[in-house]
C-alpha positions as CSV (number, residue, x, y, z in Angstrom):
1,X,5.4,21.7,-16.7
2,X,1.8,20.3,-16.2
3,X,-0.8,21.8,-14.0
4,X,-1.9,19.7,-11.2
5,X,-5.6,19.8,-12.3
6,X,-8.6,17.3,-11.2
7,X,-9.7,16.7,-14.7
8,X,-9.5,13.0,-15.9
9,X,-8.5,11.8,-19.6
10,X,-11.2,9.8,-20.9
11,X,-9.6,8.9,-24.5
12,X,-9.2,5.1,-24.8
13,X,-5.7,5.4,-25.1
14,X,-5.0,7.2,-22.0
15,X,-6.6,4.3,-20.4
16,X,-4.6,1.4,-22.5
17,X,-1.3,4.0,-21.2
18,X,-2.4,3.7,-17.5
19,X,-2.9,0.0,-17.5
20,X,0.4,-0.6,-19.5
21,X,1.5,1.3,-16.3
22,X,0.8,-1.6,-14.2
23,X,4.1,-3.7,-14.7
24,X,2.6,-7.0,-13.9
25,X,0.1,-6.9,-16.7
26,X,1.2,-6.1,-20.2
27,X,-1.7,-4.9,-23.1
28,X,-1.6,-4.8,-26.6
29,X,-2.7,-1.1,-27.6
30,X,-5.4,1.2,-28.1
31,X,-8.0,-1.7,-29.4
32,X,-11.6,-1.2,-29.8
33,X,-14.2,-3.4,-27.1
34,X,-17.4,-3.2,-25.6
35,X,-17.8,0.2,-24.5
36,X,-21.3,-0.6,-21.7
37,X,-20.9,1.7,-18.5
38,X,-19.6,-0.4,-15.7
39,X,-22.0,-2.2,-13.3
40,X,-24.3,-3.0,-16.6
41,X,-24.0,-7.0,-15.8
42,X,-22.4,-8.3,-12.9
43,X,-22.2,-5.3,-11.0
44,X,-25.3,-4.2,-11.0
45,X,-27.8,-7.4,-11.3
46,X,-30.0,-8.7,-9.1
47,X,-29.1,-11.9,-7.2
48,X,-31.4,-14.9,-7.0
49,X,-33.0,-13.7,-3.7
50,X,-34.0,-10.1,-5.2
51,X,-31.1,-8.1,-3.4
52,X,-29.3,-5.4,-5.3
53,X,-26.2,-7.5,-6.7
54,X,-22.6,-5.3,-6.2
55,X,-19.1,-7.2,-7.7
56,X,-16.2,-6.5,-5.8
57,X,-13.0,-6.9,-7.4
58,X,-9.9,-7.6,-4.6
59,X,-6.4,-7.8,-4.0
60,X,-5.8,-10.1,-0.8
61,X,-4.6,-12.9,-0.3
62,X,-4.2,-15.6,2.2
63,X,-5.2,-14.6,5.7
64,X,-6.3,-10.7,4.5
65,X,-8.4,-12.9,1.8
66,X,-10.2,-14.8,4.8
67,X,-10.6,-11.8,6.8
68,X,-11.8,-9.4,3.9
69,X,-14.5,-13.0,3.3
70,X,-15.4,-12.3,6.7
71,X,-16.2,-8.9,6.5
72,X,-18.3,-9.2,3.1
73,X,-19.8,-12.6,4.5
74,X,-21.2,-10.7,7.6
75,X,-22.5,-7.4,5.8
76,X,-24.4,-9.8,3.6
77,X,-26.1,-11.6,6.4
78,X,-26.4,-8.6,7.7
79,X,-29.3,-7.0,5.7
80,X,-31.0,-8.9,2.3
81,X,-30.9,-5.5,0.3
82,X,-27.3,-5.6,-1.4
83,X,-25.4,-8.7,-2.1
84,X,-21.7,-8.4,-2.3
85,X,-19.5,-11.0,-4.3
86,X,-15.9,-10.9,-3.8
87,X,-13.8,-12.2,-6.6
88,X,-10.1,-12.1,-6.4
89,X,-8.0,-10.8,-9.9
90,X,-4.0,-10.8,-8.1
91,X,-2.2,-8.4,-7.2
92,X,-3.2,-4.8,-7.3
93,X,-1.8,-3.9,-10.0
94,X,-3.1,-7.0,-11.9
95,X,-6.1,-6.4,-10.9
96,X,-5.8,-2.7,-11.7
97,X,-4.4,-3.7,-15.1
98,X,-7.7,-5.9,-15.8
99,X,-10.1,-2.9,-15.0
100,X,-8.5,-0.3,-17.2
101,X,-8.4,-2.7,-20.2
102,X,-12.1,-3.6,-19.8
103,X,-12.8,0.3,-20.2
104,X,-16.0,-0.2,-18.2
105,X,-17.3,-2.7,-20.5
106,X,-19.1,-5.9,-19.4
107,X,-18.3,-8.2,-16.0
108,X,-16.4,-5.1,-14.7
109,X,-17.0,-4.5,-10.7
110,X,-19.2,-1.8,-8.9
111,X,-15.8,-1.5,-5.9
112,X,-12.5,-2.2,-6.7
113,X,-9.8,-2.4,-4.7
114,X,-6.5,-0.5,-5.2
115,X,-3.2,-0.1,-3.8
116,X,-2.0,3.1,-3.0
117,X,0.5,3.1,-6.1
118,X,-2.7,3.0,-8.4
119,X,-4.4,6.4,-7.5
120,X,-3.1,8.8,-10.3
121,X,-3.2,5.9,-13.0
122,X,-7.3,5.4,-12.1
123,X,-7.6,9.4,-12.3
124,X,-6.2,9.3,-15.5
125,X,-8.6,6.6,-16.7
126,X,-11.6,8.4,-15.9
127,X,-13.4,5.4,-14.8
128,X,-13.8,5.9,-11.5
129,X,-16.4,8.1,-9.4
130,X,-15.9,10.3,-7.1
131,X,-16.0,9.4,-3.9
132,X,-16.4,13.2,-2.1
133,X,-19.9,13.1,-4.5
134,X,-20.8,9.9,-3.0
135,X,-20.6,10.8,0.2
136,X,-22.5,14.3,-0.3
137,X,-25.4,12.7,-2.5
138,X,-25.6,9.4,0.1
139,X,-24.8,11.5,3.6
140,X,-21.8,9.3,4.6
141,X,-20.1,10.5,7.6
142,X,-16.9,11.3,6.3
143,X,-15.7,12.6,9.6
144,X,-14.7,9.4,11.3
145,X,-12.1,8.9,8.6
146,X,-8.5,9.0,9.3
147,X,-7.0,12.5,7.9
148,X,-3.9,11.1,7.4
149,X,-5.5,8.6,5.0
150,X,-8.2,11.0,3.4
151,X,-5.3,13.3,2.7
152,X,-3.5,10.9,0.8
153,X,-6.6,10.0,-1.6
154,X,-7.4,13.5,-2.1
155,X,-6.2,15.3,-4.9
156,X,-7.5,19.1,-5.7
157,X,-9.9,18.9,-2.8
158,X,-11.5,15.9,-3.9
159,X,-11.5,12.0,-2.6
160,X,-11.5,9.4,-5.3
161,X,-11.1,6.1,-3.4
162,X,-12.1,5.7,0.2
163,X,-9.9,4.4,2.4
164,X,-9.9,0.7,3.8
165,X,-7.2,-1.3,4.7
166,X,-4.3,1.3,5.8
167,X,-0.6,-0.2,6.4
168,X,3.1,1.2,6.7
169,X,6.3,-0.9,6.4
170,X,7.5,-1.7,10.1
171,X,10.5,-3.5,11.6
172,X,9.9,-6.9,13.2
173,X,12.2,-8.5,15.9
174,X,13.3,-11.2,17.9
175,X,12.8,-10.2,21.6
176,X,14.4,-13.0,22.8
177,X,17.7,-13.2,20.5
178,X,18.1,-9.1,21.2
179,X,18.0,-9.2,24.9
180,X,20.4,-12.1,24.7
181,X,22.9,-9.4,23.0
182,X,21.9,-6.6,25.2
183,X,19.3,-5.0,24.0
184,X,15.9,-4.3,25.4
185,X,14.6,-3.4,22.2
186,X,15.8,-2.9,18.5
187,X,18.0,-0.2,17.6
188,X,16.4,2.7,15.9
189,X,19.4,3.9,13.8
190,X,21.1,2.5,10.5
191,X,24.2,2.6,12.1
192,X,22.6,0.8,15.5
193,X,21.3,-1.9,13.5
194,X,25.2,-2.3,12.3
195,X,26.2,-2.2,15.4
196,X,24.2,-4.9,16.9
197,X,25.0,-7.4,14.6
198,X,28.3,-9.2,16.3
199,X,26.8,-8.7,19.6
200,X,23.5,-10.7,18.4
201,X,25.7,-13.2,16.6
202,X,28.0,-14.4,19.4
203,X,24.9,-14.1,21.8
204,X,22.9,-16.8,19.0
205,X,25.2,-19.2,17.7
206,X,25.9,-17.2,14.4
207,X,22.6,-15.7,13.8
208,X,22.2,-12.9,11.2
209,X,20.8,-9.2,12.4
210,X,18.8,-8.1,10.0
211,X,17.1,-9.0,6.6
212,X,14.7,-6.7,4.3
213,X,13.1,-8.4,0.9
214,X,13.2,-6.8,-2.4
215,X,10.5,-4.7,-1.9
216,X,10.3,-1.3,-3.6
217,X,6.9,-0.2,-1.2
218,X,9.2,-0.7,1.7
219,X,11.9,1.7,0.7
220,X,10.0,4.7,-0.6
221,X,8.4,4.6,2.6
222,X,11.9,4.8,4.6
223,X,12.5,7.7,2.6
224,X,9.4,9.7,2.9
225,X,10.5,8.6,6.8
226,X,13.7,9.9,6.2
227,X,12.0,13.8,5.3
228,X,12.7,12.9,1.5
229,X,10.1,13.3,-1.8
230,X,10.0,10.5,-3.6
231,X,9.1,12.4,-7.0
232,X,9.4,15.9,-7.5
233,X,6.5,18.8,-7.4
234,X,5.8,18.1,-3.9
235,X,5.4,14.6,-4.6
236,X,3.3,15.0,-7.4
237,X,0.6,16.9,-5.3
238,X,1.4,20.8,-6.5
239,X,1.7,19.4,-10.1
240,X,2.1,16.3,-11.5
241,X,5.5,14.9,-11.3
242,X,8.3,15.4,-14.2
243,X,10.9,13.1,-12.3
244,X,12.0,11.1,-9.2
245,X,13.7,12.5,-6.6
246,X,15.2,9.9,-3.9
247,X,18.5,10.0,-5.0
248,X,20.2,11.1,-1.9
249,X,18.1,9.4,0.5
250,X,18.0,5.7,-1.3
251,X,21.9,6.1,-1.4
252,X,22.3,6.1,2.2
253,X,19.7,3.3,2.0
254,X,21.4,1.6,0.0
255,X,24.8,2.0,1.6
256,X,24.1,0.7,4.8
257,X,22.5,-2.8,3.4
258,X,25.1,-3.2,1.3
259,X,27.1,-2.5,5.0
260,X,25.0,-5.0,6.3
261,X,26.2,-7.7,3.4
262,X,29.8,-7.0,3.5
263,X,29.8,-7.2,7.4
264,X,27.8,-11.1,7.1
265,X,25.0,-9.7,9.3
266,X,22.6,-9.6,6.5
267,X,20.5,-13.1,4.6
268,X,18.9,-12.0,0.9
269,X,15.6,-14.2,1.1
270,X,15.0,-12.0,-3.0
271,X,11.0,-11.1,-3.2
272,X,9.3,-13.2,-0.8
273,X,8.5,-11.8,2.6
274,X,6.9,-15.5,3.1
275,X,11.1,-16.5,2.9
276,X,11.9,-13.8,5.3
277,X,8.9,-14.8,8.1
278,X,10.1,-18.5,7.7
279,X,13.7,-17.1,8.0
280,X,12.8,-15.2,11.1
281,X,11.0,-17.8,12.7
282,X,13.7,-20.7,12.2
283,X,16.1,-18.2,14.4
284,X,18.2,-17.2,11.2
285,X,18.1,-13.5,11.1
286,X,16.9,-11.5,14.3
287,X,15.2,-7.7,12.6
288,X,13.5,-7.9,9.2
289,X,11.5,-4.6,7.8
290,X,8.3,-5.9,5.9
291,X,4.4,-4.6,5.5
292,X,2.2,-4.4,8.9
293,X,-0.6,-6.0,6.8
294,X,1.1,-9.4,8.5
295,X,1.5,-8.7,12.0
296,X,-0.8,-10.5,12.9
297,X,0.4,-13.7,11.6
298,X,4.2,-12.6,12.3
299,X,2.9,-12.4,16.1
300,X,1.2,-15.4,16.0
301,X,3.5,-17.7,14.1
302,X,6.7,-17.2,15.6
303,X,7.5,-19.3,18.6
304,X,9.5,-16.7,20.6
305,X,8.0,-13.3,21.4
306,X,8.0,-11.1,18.6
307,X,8.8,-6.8,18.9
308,X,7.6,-4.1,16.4
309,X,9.5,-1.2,15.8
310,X,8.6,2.2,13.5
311,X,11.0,2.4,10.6
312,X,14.7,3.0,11.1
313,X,16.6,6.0,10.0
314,X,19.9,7.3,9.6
315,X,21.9,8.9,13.0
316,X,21.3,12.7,13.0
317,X,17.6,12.3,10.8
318,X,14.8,13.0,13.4
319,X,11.9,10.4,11.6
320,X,8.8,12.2,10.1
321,X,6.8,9.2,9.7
322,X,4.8,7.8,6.8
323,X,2.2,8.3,4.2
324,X,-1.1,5.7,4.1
325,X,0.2,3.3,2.2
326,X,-2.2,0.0,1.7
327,X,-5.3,0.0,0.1
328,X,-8.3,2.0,-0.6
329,X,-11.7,1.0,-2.5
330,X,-12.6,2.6,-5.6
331,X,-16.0,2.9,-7.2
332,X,-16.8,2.4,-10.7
333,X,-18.6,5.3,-12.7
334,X,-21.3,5.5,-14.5
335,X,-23.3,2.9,-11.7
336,X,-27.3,3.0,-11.5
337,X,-28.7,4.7,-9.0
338,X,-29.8,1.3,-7.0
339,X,-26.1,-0.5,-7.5
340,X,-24.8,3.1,-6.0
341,X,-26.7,2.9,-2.9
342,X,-26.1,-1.0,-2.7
343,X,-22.2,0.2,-3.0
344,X,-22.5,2.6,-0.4
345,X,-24.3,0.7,1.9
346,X,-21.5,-2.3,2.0
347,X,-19.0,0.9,2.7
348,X,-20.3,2.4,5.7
349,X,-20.7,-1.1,6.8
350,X,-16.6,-2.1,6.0
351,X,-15.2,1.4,7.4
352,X,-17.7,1.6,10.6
353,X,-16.4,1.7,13.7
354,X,-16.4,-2.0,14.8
355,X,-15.9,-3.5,11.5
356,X,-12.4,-1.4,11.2
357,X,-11.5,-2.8,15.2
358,X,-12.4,-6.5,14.0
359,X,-10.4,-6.2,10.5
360,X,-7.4,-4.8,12.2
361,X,-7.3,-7.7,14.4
362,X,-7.4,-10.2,12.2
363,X,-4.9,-9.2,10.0
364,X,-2.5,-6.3,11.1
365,X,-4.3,-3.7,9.1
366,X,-5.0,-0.2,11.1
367,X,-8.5,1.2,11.6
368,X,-9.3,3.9,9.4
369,X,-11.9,5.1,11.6
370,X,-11.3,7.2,14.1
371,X,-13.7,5.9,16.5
372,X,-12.6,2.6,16.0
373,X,-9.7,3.2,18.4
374,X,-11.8,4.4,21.7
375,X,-13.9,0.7,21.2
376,X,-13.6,-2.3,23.3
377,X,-12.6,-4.8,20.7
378,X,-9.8,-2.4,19.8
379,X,-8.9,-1.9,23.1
380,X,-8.5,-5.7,23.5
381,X,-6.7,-6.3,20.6
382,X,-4.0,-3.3,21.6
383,X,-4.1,-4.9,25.3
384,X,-3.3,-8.7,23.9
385,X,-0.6,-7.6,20.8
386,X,0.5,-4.1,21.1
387,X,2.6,-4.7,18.3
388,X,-0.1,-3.9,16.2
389,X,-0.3,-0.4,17.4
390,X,2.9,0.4,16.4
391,X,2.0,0.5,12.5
392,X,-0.9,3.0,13.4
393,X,1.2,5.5,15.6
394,X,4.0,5.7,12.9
395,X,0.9,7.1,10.7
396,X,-0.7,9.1,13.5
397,X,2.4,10.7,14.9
398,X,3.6,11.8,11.3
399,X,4.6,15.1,10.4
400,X,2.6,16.8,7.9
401,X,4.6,17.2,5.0
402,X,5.0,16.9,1.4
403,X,6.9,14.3,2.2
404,X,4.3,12.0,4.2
405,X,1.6,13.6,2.1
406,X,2.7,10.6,-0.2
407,X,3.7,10.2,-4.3
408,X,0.7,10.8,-6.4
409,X,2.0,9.0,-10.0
410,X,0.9,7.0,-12.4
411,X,4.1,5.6,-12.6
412,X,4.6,4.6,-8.8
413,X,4.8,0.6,-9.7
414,X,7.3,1.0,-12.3
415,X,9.2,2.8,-10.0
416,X,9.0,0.6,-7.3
417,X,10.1,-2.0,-9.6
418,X,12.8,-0.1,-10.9
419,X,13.9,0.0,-7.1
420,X,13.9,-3.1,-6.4
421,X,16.0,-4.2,-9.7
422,X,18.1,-1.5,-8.0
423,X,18.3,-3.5,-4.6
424,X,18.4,-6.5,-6.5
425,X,21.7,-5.4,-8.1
426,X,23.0,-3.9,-4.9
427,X,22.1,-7.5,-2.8
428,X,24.0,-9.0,-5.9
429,X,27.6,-7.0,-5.3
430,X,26.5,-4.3,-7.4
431,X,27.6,-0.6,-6.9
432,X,25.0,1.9,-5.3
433,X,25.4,4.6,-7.6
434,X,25.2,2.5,-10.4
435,X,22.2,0.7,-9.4
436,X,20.2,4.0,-8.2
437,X,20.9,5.5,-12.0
438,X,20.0,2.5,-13.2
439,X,16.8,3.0,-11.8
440,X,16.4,6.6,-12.0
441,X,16.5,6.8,-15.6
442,X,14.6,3.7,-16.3
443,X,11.6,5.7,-14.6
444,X,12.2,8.8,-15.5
445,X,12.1,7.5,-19.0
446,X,8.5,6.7,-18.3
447,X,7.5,9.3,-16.5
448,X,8.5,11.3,-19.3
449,X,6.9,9.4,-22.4
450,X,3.5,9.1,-20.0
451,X,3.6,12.9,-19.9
452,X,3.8,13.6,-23.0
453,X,1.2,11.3,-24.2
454,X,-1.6,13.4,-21.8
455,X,-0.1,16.6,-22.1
456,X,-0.9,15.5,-26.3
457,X,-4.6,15.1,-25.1
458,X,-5.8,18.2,-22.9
């Protein structure tokens, strides 16, 4: 067993471990580099104006991209102290993968952005700062966060990334096509989504009920919804994890979309929740379950009114909500004192009030500041597409659980990617038990050789 303890390993090779974590990037081994203290170069320059120059490494893409631009474009003209430059490196994990390999050498970011399934991986690099500190030492007003999303960044008391651009998985629909079947809005059971599905075909000419891509985030979010721990130790939080532990919650999961298949009420679009939205919008499936990050172009695209619902769940299983899933922003280590401040300036600018109401318009996003939600602009926003509020209550409204308290593993891509092989198999005719031990051992496998390799260092 391993003792859930705050200290971070440092040792190069616990770094090349964390970043061969990150499934999307794959690095060679425990080679030597430059060894500089990030924000030497890039990071902590000075631009050609004099301000305090802060590299920001992101994740979005597409219309988050221009809205995340907009936010760094406005805090710059804002003030001629710091200058922040935004430079995308993929997904999160790639980009993740690309920071741990650089081991804080040169060109490595002041602020980088992480998904939620990178949290234990940048503890165990030791690269990062923590954030609690930061907000002692620069009297940040940590109060306006959400709890919900400081909870889920804390580990042992202390923040390491602060929170920024906070989604859940929701279910979309098809007002229109629904109430054609009956139904003033979308069933909020497995087995109601079943249901529906002749009703909705007969009422529009064949049309499919439901569609969900392969999309691992998505499901260990329907179990945490579902009262289940995705990993054992209380999620990782009491100590850290030894093994998963979905099982009997991603077999119902799995059961009723493989239902949904063998009834013909169901369209596998594979990865790409671009091929679902197009799917949705041509009228060929009427529910899909994706990311809020796009609800705001789901609203806006489709040319029929669009309805949001929180996450289904079995009949009999009283939902307990979500954990923060999205993103946070993590800071660097081992940053001079001006780059520091420049950093913390451009964050109370991106998580103030207004800036959070403004963000969450644009993209679909919800504010993690608390005060955001008693402005005008957010107000608005709620008045003109409520469907964006539905993402935030599924957060708010959670129970406070180990369950919503959320996974904390370095691991967490590989297991989501072992999931979605999993679904993959499942959408392909393949047996659910099958599939879940399939997946099971592949990441308890790495769990377990992870694990050992720290455990061989403290």
């Amino acid at each position: 067993m391993f003792k859930r303890e705050s200290k971070k390993i440092v040792k190069r090779c616990t770094v090349v471990l964390a970043a061969a974590a990150m499934t999307t990037a794959a690095l060679a081994g425990c080679s030597g580099g430059n060894t500089a203290q990030a924000g030497t170069t890039a990071s902590a320059g000075e631009s050609s104006n004099g301000a305090t120059e802060v590299l920001f490494w992101h994740a979005m893409s597409g219309n988050t991209q221009t809205a995340l631009q907009k936010v760094v474009d406005d805090f710059n003209a804002s003030q001629s102290e710091v200058h922040v430059t935004m430079e995308a490196q993929g997904s999160y994990d790639e980009s993740i993968s690309k920071f741990l390999n650089m081991n804080g050498g040169s060109g490595s970011p002041a602020i980088i952005q992480i998904g939620e399934q990178n949290l234990q991986a940048m503890l165990d690099s030791g690269l990062i700062a923590s954030v609690s500190d930061l907000i002692e030492e620069y009297n940040y007003n940590a109060d306006q966060l959400l709890p919900q999303a400081v909870n889920f960044y804390t580990v042992d008391g202390e923040m390491y990334a602060m929170p920024f651009n906070c989604s859940s998985p929701v279910l979309y629909y098809n007002v229109d096509a629904l109430a054609a079947a009956g139904y003033d809005e979308a069933p909020s059971t497995f087995e109601g989504i079943l249901e529906s599905a002749s009703a909705i075909a007969d009422a529009n000419d064949g049309m499919k009920a439901f569609s969900m891509p392969v999309y691992g985030y998505a499901l260990d979010q329907m179990v945490t919804n579902m009262g289940g721990l995705i990993i054992n130790n209380d999620n990782g939080r009491s100590e850290r994890a030894t093994e998963v532990a979905y099982q009997d919650e991603m077999t119902q999961i799995f059961n009723w979309l493989k239902q949904l298949i063998d009834a013909d009420a169901f369209i596998n679009y594979g990865t790409s929740s671009d091929n679902v939205m197009t799917g949705f919008n041509q009228g060929d499936i009427a529910m899909f379950i994706t990311t809020s990050a796009y609800a705001a172009q789901i609203v806006d695209s489709a040319p029929f009114e669009v309805g949001v619902s929180m996450l289904p769940v079995p009949e009999g299983v009283e939902p307990q909500g979500v954990y923060a899933g999205g993103g946070a922003l993590c800071v660097a280590d081992g940053l001079s004192d001006e780059v520091k401040a420049g950093v913390m300036a451009f964050l109370e600018y991106a998580t103030s009030a207004e800036v959070q109401a403004v963000w969450a318009g644009d993209t679909g996003y919800f504010p993690i500041n608390t005060d955001s939600y008693d402005t005008q602009t957010m107000t608005d926003i709620y008045t003109e597409r409520p469907q964006l509020k539905v993402a935030a209550d599924q957060l708010l409204n959670a129970k406070e659980t180990a369950a919503t308290a959320g996974p904390l593993l370095s691991q967490l891509s590989q297991l989501r990617n072992d999931l979605q092989s999993a679904q993959e198999m499942v959408y392909n005719g393949g047996d659910v038990d099958e599939a879940i031990a399939s997946a099971v051992d592949s990441t308890n496998r790495q769990i377990e050789t992870a694990n050992r390799s720290i455990q061989s260092q403290e």
